[in-house]
N, C-alpha and C positions, 0 to 999 in steps of 0.2 A: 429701549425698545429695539429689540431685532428685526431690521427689516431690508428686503433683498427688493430687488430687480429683476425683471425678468426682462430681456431685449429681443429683437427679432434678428435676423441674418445680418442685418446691417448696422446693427451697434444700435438701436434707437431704442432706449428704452419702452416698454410697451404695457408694464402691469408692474405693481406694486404684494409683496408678501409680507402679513407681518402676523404675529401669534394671535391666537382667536381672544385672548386673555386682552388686548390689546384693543382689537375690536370691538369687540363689547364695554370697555372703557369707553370708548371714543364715541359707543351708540349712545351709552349711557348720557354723554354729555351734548350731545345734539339734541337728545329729548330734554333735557336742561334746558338747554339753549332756548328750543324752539318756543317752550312753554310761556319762559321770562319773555318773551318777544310777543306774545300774542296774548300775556296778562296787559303787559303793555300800548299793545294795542288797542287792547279795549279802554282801558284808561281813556285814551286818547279821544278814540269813539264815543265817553260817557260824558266828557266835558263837551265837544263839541257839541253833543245832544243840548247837555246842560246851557250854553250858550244858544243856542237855537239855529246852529251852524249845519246840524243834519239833523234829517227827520227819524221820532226814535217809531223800533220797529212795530211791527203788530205782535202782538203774544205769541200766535200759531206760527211767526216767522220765525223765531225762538226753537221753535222743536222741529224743526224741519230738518 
């Protein structure tokens, strides 16, 4: 990955540049990411349901 620095007068780095090919990589895998995490969480959500540790929702809260 090619990737630059961009700094301000004073040496402090301030932004990051890297190829758009690169970027969309990195989108790609946050929507990955995000997805396994919040199958997950429901998981999580359907047992406690299933234990009676939270209350499950109403239908119409579903499509909301």
């Amino acid at each position: 990955m090619n990737v630059q620095f961009l700094s301000n007068e004073k040496g402090k780095k301030t932004a990051v540049v890297i190829p758009i090919k690169d970027w969309e990589e990195i989108q790609k895998k946050l929507k990955k990411e995000k997805l396994v995490e919040s199958l997950s969480q429901s998981v999580k959500e359907m047992k406690m349901m299933k234990a009676g540790k939270m209350a499950e929702p109403e239908i119409n809260d579903l499509f909301e």
